[in-house]
C-alpha positions as CSV (number, residue, x, y, z in Angstrom):
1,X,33.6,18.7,37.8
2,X,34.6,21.4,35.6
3,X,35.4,25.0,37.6
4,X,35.8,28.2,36.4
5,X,37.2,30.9,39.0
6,X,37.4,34.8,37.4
7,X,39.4,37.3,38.9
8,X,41.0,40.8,38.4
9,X,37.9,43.1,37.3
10,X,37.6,46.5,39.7
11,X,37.1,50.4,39.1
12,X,39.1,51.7,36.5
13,X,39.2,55.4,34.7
14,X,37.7,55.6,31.3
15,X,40.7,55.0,28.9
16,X,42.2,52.4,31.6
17,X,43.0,49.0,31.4
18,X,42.4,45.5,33.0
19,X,43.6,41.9,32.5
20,X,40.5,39.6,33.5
21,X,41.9,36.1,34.6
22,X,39.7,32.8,34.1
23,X,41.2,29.6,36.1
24,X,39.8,26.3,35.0
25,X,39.9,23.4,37.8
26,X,38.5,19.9,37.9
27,X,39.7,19.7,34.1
28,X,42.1,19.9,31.0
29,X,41.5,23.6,29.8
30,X,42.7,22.7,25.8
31,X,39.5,20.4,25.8
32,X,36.7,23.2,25.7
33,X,36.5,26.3,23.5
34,X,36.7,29.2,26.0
35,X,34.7,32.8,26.0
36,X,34.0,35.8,28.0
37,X,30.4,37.1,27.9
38,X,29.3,40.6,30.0
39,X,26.0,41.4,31.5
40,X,25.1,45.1,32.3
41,X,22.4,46.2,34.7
42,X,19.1,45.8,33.0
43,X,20.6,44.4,29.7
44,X,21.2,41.0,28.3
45,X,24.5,38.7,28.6
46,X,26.7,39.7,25.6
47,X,29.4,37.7,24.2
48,X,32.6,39.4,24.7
49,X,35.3,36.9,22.9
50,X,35.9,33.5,22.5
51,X,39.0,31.5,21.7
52,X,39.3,27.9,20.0
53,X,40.8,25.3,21.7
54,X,43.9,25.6,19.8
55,X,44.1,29.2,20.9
56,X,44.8,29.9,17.0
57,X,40.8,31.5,16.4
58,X,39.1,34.2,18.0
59,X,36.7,36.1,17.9
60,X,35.2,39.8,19.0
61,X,31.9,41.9,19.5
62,X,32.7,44.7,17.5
63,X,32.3,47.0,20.1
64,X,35.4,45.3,21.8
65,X,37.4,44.8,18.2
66,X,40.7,46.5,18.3
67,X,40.6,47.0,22.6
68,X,40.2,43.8,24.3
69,X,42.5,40.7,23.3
70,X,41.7,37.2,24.4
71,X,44.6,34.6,25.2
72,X,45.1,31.3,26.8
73,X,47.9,29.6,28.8
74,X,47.8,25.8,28.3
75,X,50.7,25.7,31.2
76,X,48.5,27.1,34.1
77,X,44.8,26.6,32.7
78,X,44.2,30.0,32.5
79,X,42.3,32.1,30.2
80,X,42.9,35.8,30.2
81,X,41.2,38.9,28.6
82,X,43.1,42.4,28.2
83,X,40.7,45.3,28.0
84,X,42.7,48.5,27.1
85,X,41.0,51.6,26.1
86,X,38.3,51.0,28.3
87,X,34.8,52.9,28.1
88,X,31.9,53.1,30.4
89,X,29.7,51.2,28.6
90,X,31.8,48.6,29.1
91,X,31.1,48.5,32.8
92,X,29.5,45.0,33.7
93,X,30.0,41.8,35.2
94,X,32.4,39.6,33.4
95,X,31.8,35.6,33.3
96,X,33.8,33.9,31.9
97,X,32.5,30.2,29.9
98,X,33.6,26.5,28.8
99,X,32.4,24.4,26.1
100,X,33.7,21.0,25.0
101,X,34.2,21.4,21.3
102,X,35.8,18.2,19.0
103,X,37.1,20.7,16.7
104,X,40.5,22.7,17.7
105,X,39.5,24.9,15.4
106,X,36.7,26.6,16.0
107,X,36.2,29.9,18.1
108,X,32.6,28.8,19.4
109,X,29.0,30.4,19.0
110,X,28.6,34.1,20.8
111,X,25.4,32.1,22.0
112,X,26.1,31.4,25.9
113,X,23.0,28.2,25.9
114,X,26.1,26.4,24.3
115,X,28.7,26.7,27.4
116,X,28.0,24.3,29.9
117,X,30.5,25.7,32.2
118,X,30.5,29.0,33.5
119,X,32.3,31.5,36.3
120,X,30.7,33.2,39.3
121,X,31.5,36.7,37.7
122,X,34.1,39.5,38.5
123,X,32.8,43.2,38.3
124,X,34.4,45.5,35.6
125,X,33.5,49.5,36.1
126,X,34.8,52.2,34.4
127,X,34.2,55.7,35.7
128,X,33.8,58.4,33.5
């Protein structure tokens, strides 16, 4: 059985930066495409960014392009995503998601039905 544990979101100043972790159990991390999606208070889930299995794709929501970087460390079975220049709006909680995916290749649909493994959430919040 496939877990994924988040950690490191808390309350940060606008312009701050965070380093979300994602720690896969029960599993070998370089099987699944990996992603982080977002939910704000009264808004839907939002795909954040996703990473191939061969860590050599990824992808952004373009209101994260050019701030948040995701990475993966096959050593430790960890995914990571660095948020620098952060905003308020980007104040939400952060899962972070697995999908099994034949092709290395591939970043993986920003449609969270896909992921069949998914994290209890860590709580990003960025004061003003």
């Amino acid at each position: 059985q496939v877990q994924l544990v988040e950690s490191g979101g808390g309350l940060v100043q606008a312009g701050g930066s965070l380093r979300l972790s994602c720690a896969v159990s029960g599993g070998t991390s370089s099987i699944y495409v990996m992603a982080w999606f977002r939910q704000a208070p009264g808004k839907e889930r939002e795909s954040v960014a996703r990473i191939s299995r061969s860590g050599g794709t990824t992808d952004y929501a373009d209101s994260v392009k050019g701030r948040f970087t995701i990475s993966r460390d096959y050593a430790k079975n960890t995914v990571y995503l660095q948020m620098n220049s952060l905003k308020p709006e980007d104040t939400a909680v952060y899962y972070c998601a697995a999908g099994f995916s034949l092709d290395a290749s591939v970043a993986g649909p920003t449609n969270g039905r896909w992921y069949g493994y998914w994290g209890q959430g860590t709580q990003v919040t960025v004061s003003s």
